[in-house]
SEKOLVO-282511 format. One record per residue (C-alpha): residue number from 1; chain; z, x, y. Coordinates in steps of 0.001 Angstrom, whole numbers. Layout:
REM SEKOLVO-282511
NUM_A_Z_X_Y .
...
This chain:
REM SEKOLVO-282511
1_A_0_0_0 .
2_A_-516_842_3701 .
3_A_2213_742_6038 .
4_A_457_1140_9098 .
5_A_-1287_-1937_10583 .
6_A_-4634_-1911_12380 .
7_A_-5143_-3230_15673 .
8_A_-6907_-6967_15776 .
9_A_-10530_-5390_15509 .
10_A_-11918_-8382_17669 .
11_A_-9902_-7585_20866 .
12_A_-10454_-4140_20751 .
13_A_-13884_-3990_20597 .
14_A_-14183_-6878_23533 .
15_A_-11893_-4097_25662 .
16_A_-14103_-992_24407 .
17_A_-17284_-2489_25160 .
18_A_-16524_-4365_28835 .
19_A_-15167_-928_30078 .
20_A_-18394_395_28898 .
21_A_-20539_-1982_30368 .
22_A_-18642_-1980_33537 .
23_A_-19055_1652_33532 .
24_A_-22640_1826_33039 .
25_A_-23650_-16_35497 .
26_A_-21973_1666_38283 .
27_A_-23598_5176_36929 .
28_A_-26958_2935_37087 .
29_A_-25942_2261_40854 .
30_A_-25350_6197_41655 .
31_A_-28749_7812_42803 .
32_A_-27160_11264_42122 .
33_A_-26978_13332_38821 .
34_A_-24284_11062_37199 .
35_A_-23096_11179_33374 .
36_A_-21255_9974_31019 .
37_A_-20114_12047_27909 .
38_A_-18087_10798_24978 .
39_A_-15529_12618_23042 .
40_A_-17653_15235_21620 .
41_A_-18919_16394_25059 .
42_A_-22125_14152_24056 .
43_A_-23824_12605_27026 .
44_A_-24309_8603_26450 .
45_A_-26101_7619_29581 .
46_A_-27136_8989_32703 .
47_A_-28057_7865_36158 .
48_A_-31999_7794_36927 .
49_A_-31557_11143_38826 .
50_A_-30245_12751_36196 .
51_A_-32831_11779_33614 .
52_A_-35832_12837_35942 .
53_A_-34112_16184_36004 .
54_A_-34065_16417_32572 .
55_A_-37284_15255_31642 .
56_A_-38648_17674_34822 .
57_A_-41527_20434_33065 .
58_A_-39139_23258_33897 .
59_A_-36171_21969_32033 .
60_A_-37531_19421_28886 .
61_A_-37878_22663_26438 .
62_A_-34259_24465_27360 .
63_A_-31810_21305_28510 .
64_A_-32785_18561_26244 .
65_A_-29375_19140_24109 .
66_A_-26521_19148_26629 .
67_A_-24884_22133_25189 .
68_A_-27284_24295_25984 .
69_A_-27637_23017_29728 .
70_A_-23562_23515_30000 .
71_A_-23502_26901_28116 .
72_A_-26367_28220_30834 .
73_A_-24556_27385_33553 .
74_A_-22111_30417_34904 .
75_A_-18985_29210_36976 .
76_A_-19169_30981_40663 .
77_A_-16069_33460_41665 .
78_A_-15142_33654_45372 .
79_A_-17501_36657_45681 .
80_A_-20355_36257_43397 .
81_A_-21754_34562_39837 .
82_A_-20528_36676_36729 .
83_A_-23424_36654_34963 .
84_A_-21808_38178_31524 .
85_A_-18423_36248_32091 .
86_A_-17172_33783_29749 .
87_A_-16683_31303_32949 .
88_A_-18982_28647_32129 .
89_A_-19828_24858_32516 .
90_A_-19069_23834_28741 .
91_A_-15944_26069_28756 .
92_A_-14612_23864_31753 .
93_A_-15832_20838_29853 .
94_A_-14047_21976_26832 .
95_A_-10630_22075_28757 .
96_A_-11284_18481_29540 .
97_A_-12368_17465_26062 .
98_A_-9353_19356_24201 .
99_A_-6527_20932_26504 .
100_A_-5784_17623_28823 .
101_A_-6936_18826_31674 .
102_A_-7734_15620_34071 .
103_A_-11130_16960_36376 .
104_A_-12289_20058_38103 .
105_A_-14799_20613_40581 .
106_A_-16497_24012_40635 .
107_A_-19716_25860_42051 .
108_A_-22250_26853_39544 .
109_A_-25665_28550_39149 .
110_A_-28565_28330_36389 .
111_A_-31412_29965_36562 .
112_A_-33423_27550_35232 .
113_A_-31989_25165_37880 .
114_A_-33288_24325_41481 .
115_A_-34982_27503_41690 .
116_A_-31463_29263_40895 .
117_A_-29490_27625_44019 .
118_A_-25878_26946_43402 .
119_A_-24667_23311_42972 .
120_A_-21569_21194_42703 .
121_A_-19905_20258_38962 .
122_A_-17550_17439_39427 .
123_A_-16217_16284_36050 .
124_A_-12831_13994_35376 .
125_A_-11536_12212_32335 .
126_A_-11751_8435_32679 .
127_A_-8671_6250_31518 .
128_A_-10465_3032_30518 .
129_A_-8798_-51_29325 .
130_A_-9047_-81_25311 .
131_A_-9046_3054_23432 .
132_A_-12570_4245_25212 .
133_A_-12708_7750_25982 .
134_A_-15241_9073_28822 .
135_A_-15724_12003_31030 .
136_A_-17480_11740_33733 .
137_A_-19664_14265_35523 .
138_A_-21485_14539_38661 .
139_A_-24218_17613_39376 .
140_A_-25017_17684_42942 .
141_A_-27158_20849_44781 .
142_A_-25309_22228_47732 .
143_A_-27326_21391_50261 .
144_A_-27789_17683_49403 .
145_A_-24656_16950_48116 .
146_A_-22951_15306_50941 .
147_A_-26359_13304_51495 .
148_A_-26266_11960_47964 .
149_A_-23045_11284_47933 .
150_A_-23837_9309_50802 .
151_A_-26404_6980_49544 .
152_A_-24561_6709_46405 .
153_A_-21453_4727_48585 .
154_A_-23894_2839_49934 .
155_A_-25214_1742_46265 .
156_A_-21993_1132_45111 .
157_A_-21062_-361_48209 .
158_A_-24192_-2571_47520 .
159_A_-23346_-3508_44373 .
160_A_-19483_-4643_44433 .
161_A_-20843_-6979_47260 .
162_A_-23680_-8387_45415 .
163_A_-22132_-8983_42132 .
164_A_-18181_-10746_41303 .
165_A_-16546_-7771_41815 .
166_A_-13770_-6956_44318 .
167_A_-12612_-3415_45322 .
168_A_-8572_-3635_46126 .
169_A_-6405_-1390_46930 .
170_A_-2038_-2122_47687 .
171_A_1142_-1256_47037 .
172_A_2812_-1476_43937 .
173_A_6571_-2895_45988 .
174_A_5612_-6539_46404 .
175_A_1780_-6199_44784 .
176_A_824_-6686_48639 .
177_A_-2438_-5251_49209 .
178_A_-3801_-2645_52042 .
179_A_-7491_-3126_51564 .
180_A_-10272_-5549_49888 .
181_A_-14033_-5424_49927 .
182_A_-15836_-8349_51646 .
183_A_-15993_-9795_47935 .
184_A_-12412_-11520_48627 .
185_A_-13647_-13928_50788 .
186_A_-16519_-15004_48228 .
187_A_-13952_-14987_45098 .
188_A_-11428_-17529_46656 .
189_A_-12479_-18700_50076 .
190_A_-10109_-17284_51861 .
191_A_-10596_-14766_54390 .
192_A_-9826_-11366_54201 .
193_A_-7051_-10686_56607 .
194_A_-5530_-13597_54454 .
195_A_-5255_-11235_51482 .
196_A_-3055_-8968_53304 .
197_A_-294_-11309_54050 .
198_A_2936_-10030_52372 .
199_A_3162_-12061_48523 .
200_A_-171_-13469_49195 .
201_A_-947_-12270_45781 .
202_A_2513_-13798_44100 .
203_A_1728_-17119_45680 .
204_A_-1946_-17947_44783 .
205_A_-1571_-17098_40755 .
206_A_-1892_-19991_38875 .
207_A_1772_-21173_38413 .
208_A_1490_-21480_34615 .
209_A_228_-17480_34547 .
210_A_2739_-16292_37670 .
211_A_6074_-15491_35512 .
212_A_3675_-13194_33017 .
213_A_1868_-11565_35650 .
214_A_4765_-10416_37347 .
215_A_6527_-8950_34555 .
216_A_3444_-7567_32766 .
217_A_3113_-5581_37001 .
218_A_6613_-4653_36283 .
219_A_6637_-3431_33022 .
220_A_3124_-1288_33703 .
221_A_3623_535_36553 .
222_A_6687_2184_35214 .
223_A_5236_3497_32053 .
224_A_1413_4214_32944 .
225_A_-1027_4976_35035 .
226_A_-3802_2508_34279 .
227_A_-4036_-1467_32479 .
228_A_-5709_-4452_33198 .
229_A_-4292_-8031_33272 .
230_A_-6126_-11323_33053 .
231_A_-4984_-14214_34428 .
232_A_-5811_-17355_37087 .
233_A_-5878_-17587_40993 .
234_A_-5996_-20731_42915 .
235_A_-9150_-20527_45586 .
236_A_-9013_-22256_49050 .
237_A_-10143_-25778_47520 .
238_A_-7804_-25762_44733 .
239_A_-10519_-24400_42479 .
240_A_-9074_-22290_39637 .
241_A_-10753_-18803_39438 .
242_A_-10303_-16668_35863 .
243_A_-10118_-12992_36740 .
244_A_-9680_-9460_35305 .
245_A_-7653_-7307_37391 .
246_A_-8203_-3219_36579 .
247_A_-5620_-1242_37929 .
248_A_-5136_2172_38195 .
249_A_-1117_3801_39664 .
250_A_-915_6298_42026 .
251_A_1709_8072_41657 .
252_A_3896_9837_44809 .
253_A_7101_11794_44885 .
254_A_7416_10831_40820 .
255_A_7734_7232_41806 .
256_A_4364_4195_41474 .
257_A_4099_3618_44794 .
258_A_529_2704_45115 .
259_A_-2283_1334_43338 .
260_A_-6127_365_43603 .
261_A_-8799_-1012_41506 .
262_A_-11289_-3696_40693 .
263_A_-10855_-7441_40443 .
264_A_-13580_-9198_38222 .
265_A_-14183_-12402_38651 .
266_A_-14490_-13516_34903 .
267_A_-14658_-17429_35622 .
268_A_-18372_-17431_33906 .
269_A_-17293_-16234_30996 .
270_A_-14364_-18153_30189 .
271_A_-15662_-21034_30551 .
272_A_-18094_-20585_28269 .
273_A_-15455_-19275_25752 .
274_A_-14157_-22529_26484 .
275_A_-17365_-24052_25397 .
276_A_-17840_-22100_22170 .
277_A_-14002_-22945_21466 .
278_A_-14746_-26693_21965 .
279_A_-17715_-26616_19970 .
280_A_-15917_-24504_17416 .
281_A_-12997_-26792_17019 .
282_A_-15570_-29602_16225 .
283_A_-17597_-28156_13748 .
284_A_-14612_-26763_11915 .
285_A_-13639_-30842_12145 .
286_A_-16445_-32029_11086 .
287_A_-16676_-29659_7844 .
288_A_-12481_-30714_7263 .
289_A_-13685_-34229_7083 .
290_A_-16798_-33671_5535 .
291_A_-14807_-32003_2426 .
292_A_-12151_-34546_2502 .
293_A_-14943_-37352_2139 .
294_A_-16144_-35500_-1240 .
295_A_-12914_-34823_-2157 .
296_A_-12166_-38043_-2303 .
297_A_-15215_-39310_-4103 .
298_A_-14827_-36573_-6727 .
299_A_-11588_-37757_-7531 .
300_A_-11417_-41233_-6919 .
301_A_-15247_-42106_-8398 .
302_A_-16448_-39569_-10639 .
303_A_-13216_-37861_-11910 .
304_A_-12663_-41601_-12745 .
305_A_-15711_-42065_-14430 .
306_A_-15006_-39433_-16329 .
307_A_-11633_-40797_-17398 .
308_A_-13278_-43536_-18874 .
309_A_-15645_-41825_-20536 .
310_A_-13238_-39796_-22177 .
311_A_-11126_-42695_-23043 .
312_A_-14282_-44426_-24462 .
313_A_-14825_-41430_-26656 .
314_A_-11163_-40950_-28356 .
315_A_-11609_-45208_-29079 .
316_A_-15051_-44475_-30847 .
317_A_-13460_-41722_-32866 .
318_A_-11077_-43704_-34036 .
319_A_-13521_-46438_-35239 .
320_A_-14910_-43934_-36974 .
321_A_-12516_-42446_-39144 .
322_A_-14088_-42441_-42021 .
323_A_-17051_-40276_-41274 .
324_A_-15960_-37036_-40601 .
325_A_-18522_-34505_-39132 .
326_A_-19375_-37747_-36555 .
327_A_-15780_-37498_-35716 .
328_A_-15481_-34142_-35352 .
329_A_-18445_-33918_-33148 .
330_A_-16933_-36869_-31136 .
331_A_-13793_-35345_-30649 .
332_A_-15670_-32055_-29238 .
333_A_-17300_-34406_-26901 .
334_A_-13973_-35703_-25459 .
335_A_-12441_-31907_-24769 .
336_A_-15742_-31235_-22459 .
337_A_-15530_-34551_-21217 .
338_A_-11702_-33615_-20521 .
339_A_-12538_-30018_-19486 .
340_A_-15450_-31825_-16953 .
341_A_-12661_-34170_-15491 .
342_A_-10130_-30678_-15053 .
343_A_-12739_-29094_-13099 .
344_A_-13684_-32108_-10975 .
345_A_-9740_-32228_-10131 .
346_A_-9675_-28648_-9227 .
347_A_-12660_-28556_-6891 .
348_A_-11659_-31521_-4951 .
349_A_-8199_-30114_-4496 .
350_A_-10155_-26789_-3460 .
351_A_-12024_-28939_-539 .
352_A_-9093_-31159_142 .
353_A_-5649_-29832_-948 .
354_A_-3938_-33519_-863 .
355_A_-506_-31662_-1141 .
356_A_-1352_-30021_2111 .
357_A_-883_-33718_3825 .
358_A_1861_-35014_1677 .
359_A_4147_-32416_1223 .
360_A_3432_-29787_3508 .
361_A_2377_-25847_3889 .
362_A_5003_-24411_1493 .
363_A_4257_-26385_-1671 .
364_A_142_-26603_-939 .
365_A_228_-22771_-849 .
366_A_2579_-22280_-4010 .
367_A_-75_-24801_-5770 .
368_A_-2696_-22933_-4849 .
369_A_-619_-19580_-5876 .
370_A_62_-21057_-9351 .
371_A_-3393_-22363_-9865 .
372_A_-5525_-19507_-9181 .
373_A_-2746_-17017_-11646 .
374_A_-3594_-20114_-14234 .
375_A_-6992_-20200_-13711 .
376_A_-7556_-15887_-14398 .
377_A_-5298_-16189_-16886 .
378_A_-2646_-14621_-14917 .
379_A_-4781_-11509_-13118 .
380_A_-3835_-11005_-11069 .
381_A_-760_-12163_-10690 .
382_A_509_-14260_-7405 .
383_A_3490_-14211_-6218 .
384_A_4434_-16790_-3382 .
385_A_7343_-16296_-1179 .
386_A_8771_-18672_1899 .
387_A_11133_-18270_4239 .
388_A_12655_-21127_6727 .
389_A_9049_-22816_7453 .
390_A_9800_-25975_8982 .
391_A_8017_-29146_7182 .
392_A_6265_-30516_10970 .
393_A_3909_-27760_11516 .
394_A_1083_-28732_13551 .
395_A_-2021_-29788_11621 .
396_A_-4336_-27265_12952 .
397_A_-1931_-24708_12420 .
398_A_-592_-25686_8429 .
399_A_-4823_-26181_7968 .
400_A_-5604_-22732_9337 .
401_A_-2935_-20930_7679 .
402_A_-3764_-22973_4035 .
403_A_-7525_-22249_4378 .
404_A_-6887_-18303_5396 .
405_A_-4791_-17839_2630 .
406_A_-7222_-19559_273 .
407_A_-10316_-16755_1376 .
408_A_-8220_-14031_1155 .
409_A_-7004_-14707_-2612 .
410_A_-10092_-15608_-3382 .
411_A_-11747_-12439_-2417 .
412_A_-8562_-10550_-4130 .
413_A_-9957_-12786_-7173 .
414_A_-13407_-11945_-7523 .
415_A_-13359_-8227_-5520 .
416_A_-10321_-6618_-5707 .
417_A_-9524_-6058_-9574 .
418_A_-5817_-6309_-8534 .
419_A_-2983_-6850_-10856 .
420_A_-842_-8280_-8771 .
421_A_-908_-10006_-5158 .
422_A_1508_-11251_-2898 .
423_A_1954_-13953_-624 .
424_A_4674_-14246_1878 .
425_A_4833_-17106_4803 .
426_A_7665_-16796_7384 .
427_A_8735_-18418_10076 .
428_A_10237_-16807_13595 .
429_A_11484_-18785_16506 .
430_A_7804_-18019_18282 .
431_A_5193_-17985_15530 .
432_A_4345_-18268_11907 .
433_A_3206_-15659_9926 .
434_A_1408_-15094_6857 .
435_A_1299_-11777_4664 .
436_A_-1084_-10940_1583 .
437_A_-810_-7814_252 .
438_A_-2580_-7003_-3625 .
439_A_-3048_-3492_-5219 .
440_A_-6853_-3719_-5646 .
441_A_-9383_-1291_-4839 .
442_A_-9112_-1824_-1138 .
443_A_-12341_-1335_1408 .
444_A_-13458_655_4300 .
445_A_-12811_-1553_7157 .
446_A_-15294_-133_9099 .
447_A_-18016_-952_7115 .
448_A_-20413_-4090_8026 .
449_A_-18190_-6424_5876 .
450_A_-15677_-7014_8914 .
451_A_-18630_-7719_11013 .
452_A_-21209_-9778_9238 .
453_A_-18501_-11441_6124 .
454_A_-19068_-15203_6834 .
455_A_-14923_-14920_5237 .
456_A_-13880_-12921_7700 .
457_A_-16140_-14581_10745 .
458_A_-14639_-17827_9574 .
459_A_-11134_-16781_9494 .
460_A_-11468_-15433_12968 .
461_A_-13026_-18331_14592 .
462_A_-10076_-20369_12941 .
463_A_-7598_-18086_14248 .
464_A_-8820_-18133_17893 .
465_A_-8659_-22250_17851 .
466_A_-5296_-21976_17416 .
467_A_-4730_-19152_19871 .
468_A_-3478_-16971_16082 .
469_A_-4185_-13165_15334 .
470_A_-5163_-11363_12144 .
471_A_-4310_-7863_11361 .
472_A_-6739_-6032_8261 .
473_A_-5428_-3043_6684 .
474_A_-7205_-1376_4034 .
475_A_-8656_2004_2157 .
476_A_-10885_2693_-664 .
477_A_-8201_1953_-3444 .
478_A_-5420_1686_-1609 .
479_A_-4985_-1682_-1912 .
480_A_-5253_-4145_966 .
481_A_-2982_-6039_3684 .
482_A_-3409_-9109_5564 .
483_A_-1484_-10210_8099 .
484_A_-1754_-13386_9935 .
485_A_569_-14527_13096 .
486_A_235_-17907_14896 .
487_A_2366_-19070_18212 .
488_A_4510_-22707_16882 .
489_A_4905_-23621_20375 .
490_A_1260_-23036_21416 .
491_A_1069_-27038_22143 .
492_A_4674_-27345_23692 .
493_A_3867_-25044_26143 .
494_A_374_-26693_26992 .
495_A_2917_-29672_27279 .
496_A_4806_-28286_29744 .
497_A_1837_-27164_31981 .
């Protein structure tokens, strides 16, 4: 077994890749020699400028691997370039990408590069939200550095004001802020010296977010130096606005004293989550009722019918004691008959566990423990384990957890080749949560089954309807864990808003 728990893949990769894409597109704004490199020291993407350079007939032979470019570049000294010195660009970038250094900024010459003029390296680690990790570099020639960077404010300039972003910047006693781009007015409606009142930020989060906000400000800028926090504002009209607030700490005397960063205006985007959630919740409906409607006619019609028939067959035998082999064959033809009605009864209980609505989470999932170690014959074997679950559960939430713990032995069934699997269901005063752990042959989670599995898609989407997370652990045999945690007072608190 695995001890250590992965993150919920789904939210991390949602952080990873809107950093990214954030990112990009203000290196796509830049009309200087901007890059990006990864952990490796790999450039990702570029600005235009810094492709054309590349791609120039002087440089496409020697610079189109980066290490090369960075190894050729020799770091200038305060009286001259040491041509055999070990002072280079990629052992600069090499202090960034494996001693912690933060940035530099340092004079360089190539001569492959503008005609052997010096130029500018600029290059600072990134802390994005998520677990991204990016340098990023700027390469500017001397004499045209100050225009660049120049026009490149300007783009940049251009492009907080023409998309839903707002540049901020504040103080971190009273989250009052000092500065906002011309954005502000566009995002809410109110003008801009409105936004520096003292606790004009405190006052126009949505009431039902304010209490979080606060203590998630609280708790961040004591322990680091960048986070981001979504949550609602309340415009000028009483219009609610969904944002995504990127701050980065400054740090003076030892103490958070100031901050800046972006505010996205994510309003878009969450309402079409809101869509997809709608028209998630419905389809899942539709397929509950759908499988309770053949549930019910497998059992009620033709698991009846089959009844019959079986009774039909045991009152013909007996009519026809006397012949023996027409007996015998009868008598086969009431256990499939039998066998027929068994399975009936076991797939409609699979589509439509009617314990589920009579008696509650607990016994449906011990049913469907016992069943399934009946059914293999005991391999593996399930244990089932429950701890104070209260019997009033809401429906979505006793469905959710029945029909997630239902995939996951099923896959344990048919994949795993485990000899033993457990499952544990507990309840805490702010969620309930589900555990399956089995000693099987385990999987690489990072493999295309976490992303294309219909099992694990469907588990997901049920898990976000009822606002639930799910945590996959797993190695090549090593067994796998599954845990499952969903808020109990998720519709009290809607309630109460």
């Amino acid at each position: 077994m695995i001890s250590n728990l992965t993150k919920p893949i789904a939210n991390s990769w949602r952080e990873d890749k809107a950093s990214d894409d954030f990112l990009r597109a203000m290196v796509d704004a830049c009309i200087s020699n901007v890059a990006v490199l990864d952990e490796s020291g790999t450039i990702l993407y570029a600005s235009n400028a810094w492709r054309l350079f590349q791609q120039s007939p002087a440089t496409e032979e020697r610079f189109h691997l980066a290490p090369d470019y960075f190894d050729s570049c020799k770091r200038r000294t305060v009286s001259r370039f040491e041509e055999g010195s070990n002072l280079t660009l990629k052992t600069d970038l090499q202090r960034i990408l494996f001693s912690g250094e933060k940035e530099f900024h340092y004079e360089y010459c190539c001569r492959w590069v503008n005609e052997g003029r010096p130029f500018v390296i600029h290059a600072a680690r990134l802390n994005l939200p998520g677990s991204t990790f990016r340098v990023l570099m700027t390469h500017e020639d001397l004499p045209h550095a100050r225009e660049n960077l120049e026009h490149s404010r300007e783009r940049l300039t251009q492009l907080l004001e023409t998309t839903k972003v707002m540049a901020w910047e504040g103080e971190v006693e009273g989250q009052r802020f000092t500065y906002v781009s011309e954005q502000a007015f566009r995002m809410l409606g109110y003008p801009t010296k409105a936004w520096y009142e003292p606790n004009f930020l405190v006052s126009h989060i949505h009431p039902d977010d304010r209490k979080r906000v606060l203590s998630a400000y609280l708790k961040h800028t004591r322990i680091t130096e960048h986070f981001d926090l979504t949550f609602r504002m309340l415009g000028s009209d009483s219009r609610v606005c969904w944002v995504q607030n990127l701050v980065s700490v400054t740090p003076e005397d030892g103490a958070a004293k100031r901050m800046h960063g972006f505010m996205i205006d994510i309003s878009e985007r969450k309402r079409a989550e809101e869509a997809l959630k709608y028209l998630g919740s419905r389809l899942i409906a539709a397929q509950e009722e759908e499988r309770k409607r053949v549930a019910r006619e497998l059992h009620d019609d033709l698991n009846q019918r089959m009844a019959v028939l079986s009774i039909e067959l045991e009152q013909m035998g007996q009519r026809l004691q006397k012949n023996r082999s027409l007996c015998k064959c009868l008598h086969k033809l009431q256990l499939q008959a039998e066998e027929i009605s068994n399975d009936i009864h076991r797939l409609s209980y699979q589509l439509h566990p009617s314990k589920l609505d009579h008696l509650g989470l607990a016994a449906a999932m011990k049913s469907l423990c016992d069943e399934l170690s009946l059914v293999q014959n005991g391999k593996p074997r399930i244990h089932f384990h429950q701890d104070g679950l209260p019997v009033d559960l809401p429906k979505d939430t006793t469905l959710c957890m029945f029909r997630i713990t239902q995939e996951t032995l099923r896959n344990c069934v048919k994949h795993s080749g485990a000899e033993s699997a457990q499952v544990v269901l507990t309840n805490t005063s702010h969620a309930v949560r589900l555990s399956v752990t089995d000693n099987g042959c385990g999987f690489d989670t990072r493999s295309d089954l976490m992303a294309k599995g219909l099992g694990f898609i469907s588990m997901q989407e049920r898990l976000r309807l009822v606002g639930g997370e799910i945590s996959i652990c797993s190695r090549p045999q090593r067994g796998t864990r599954i845990d499952v945690s969903v808020p109990v007072k998720r519709e009290i608190v809607e309630l109460k808003n």
